[in-house]
C-alpha positions as a Markdown table, in Angstrom:
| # | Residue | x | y | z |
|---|---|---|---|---|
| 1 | Unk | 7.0 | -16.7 | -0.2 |
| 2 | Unk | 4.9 | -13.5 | 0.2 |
| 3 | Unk | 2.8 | -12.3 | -2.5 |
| 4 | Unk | 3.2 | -8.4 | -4.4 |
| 5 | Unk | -0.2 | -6.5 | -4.1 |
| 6 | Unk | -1.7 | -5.3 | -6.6 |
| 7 | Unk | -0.7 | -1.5 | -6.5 |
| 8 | Unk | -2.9 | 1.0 | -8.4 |
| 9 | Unk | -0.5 | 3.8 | -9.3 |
| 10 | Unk | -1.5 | 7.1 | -10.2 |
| 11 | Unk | 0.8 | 10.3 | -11.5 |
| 12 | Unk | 0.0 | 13.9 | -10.4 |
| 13 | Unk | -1.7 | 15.6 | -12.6 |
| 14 | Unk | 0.9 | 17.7 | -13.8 |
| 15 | Unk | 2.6 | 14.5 | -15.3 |
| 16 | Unk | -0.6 | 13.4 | -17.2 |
| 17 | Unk | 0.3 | 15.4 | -20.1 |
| 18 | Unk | 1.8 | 13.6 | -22.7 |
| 19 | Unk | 4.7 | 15.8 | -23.7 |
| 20 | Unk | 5.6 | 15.7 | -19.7 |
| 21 | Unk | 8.7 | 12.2 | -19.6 |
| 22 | Unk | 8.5 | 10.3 | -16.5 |
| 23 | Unk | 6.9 | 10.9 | -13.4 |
| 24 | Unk | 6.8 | 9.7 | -10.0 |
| 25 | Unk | 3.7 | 7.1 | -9.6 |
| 26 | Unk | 1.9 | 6.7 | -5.9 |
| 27 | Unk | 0.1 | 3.7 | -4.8 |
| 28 | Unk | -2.0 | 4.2 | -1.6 |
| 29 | Unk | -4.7 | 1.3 | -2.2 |
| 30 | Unk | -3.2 | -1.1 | -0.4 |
| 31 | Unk | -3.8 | -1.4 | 3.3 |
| 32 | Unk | -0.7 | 0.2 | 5.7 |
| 33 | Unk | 1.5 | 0.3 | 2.6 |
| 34 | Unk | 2.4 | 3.4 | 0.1 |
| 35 | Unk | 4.2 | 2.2 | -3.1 |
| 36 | Unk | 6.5 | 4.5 | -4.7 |
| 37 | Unk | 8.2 | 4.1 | -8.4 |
| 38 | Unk | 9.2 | 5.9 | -11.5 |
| 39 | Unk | 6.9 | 5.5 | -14.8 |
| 40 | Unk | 10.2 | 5.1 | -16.6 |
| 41 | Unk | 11.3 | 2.3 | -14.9 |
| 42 | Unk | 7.7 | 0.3 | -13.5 |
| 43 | Unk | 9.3 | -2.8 | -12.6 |
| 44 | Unk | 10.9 | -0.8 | -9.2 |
| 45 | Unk | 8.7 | -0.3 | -6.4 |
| 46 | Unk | 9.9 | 1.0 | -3.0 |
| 47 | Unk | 7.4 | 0.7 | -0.5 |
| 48 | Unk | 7.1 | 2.2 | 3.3 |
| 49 | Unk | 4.8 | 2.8 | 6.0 |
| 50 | Unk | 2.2 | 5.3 | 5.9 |
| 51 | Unk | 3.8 | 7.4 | 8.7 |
| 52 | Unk | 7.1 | 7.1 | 6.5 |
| 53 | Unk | 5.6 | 8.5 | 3.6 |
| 54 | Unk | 4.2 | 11.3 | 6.2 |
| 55 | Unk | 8.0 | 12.2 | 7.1 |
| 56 | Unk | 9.2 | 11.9 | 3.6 |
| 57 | Unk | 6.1 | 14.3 | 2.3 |
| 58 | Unk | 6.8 | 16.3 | 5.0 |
| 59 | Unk | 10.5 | 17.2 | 4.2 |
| 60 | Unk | 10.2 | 17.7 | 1.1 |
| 61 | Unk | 8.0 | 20.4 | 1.5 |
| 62 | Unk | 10.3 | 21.6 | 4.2 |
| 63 | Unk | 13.0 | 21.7 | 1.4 |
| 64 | Unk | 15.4 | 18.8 | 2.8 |
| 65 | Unk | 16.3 | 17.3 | -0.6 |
| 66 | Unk | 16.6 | 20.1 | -2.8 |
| 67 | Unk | 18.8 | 20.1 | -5.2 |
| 68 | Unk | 20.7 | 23.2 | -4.7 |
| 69 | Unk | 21.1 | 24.0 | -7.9 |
């Protein structure tokens, strides 16, 4: 049985505000893992690889998953 880190999550700062609903929460204190979840629902973590989290960063900013709306 393998054990859950202990993930320190942080917000952006953006979603520190009160009034602001739920955010998207990073963990990157754990060794060769980044931890992803929503501060609406803590209990789901998805994890991946630091060069995962490099792709996924990567496009975003490139405009990949927009919405389209």
């Amino acid at each position: 049985m393998s054990v859950i880190p202990e993930f320190e999550f942080v917000s952006a700062a953006a979603c520190r505000d009160k009034k602001v609903g739920n955010c998207p929460q990073v963990a990157l204190n754990v060794p060769g893992v980044v931890a992803l979840r929503d501060s609406e629902h803590p209990d789901t973590v998805v994890t991946m690889t630091p060069d995962q989290w490099v792709m996924l960063t990567g496009a975003i900013r490139a405009g990949e998953f927009d919405p389209g709306v």
